[in-house]
C-alpha positions in Angstrom: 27.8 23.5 44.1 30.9 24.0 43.2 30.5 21.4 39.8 27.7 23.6 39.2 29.2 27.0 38.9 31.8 24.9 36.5 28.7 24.1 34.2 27.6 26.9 34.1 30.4 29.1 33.5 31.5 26.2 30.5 27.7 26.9 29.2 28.6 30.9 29.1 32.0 30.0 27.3 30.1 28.3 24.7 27.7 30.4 24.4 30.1 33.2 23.8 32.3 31.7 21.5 29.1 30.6 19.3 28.2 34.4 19.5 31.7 35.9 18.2 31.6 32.7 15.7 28.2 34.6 14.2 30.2 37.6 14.3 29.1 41.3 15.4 26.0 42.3 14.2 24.4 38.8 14.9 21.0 38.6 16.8 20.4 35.8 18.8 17.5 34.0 20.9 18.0 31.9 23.8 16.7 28.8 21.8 19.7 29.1 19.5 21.9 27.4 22.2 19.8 25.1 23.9 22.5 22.4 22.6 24.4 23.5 25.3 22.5 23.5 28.7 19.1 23.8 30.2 17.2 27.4 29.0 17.5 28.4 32.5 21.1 27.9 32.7 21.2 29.7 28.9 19.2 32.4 30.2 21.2 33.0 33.0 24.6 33.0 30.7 23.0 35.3 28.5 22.2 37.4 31.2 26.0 37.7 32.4 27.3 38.1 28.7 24.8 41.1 28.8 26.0 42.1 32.2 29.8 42.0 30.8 28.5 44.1 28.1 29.8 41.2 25.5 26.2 41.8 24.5 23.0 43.6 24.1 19.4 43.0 25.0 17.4 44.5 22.7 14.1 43.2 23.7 12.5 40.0 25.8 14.5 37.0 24.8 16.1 38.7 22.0 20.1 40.2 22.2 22.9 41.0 19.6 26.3 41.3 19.6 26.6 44.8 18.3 29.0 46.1 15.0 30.9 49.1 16.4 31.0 52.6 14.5 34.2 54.8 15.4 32.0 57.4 15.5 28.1 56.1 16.6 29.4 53.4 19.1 27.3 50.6 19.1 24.7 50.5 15.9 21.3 49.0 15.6 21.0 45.6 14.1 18.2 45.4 10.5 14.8 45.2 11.5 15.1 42.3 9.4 17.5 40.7 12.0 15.8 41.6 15.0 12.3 40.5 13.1 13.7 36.8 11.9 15.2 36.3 15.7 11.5 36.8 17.2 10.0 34.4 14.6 12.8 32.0 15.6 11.8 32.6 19.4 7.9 32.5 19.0 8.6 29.5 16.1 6.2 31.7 13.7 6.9 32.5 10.2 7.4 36.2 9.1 6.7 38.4 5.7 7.9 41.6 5.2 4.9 44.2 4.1 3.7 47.6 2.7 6.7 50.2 2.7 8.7 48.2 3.8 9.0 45.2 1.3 9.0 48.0 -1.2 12.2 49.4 0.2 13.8 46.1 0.6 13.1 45.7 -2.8 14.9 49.0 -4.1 11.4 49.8 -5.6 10.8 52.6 -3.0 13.9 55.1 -1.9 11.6 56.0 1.3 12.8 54.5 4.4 9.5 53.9 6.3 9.4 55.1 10.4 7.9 51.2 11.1 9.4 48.0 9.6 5.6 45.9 9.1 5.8 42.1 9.0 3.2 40.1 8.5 3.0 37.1 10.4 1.4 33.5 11.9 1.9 34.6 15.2 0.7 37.1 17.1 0.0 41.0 16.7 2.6 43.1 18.7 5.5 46.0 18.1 8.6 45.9 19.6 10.9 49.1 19.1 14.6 48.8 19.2 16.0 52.4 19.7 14.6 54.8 17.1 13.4 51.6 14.7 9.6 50.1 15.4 9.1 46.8 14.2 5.8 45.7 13.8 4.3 41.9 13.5 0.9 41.8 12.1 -1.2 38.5 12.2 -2.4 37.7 8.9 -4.1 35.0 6.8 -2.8 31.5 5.9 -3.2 32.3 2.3 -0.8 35.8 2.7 2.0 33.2 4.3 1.6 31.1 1.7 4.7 32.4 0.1 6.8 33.9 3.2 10.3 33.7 2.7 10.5 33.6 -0.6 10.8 36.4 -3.8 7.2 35.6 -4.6 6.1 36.7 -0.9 8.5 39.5 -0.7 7.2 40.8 -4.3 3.7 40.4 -3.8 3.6 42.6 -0.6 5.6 45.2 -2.3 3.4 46.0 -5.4 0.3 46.0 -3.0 2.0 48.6 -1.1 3.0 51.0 -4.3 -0.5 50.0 -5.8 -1.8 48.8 -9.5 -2.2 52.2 -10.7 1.2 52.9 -9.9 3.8 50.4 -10.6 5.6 51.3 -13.8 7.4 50.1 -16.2 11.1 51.4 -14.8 9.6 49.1 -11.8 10.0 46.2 -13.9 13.4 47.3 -15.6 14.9 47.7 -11.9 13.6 43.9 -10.7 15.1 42.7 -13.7 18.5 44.4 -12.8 18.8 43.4 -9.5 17.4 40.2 -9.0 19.1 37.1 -10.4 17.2 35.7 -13.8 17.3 32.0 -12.3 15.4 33.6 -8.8 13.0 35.2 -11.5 11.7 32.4 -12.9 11.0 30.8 -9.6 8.0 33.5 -9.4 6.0 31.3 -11.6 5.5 28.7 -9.1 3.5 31.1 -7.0 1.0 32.6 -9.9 -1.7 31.7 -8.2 -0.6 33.6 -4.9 -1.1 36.5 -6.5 -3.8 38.9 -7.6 -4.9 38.8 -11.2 -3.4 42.1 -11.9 0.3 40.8 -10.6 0.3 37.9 -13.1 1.4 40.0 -16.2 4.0 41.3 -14.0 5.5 38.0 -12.7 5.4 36.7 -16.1 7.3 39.2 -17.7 10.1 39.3 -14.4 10.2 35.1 -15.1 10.8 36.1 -18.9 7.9 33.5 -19.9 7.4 34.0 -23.4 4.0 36.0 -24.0 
């Protein structure tokens, strides 16, 4: 018994000085640590470092150790974060979408009420404090490309819309998005509509 409380309490060492190793404002998943013990003996760990207030459970499996504001106390991790941690937990793949991708992107200054991400996995919302973060199931052919610019790019101009995207559209990807990542976009023509292709040509800077 005694041997035992030893592991365990070495397990919850570990798994606290992996967490402050991340540094505040990680998110983490129980799978992240099972290096270290058994899940149930990470779960319980994770359960104490809550209970110690080391950290924060933000959802079902899910926690963070939390960046501190003078003023706000204890602030709410990206949506981004949070979404990447469930994918690691549910091992599913993820995509940001509509409004969302656009803001990422810096092509829309509206900050959407619900973080959409498309997914492999299944259809749910989980909302961390005042943020909703919602995981849609979607085609294989719309993951074809998650994780990269491609994926990310593609998801935006849907949201903003042919009839919209303009030319100072174009000047601001080209500013903020490296000219060697650019080019990359080429790879994934095909993944896109026909009416994206003159657009990811021109960000690549393939030669009309």
């Amino acid at each position: 018994m005694i041997s035992a409380r030893k592991s365990s309490h070495s397990i919850e060492y570990r798994i606290q000085t992996s967490i402050r190793g991340r540094g505040h404002g990680c998110v983490v998943v129980p799978t992240d640590f099972l290096d270290l013990g058994s899940r149930e003996a990470v779960d319980l760990a994770l359960h104490r470092l809550t209970q110690k207030g080391i950290i924060r459970r933000l959802a079902r499996g899910v926690y963070d150790f939390p960046k501190k504001h003078p003023v706000l106390g204890s602030l709410t991790p990206s949506a981004e974060k949070v979404a990447a941690a469930l994918a690691i937990r549910d091992h599913t793949r993820i995509q940001p979408a509509g409004a969302y991708a656009a803001n990422v992107l810096g092509l829309s200054e509206q900050v959407p009420a619900k973080a959409v991400f498309l997914t492999d996995g299944p259809t749910r919302t989980v909302r961390i404090g005042s943020t909703t973060i919602q995981l849609r199931r979607t085609t294989a052919r719309n993951m074809a490309a998650a994780g990269r610019l491609s994926g990310l790019l593609i998801q935006a101009l849907r949201a903003i819309g042919k009839e919209h995207v303009t030319k100072q559209h174009w000047e601001h990807l080209k500013r903020t998005i490296p000219a060697r990542q650019r080019r990359g976009l080429l790879n994934d023509l095909t993944l896109a509509p026909a009416w994206m292709h003159p657009i990811f040509r021109e960000l690549a800077g393939e030669n009309p």
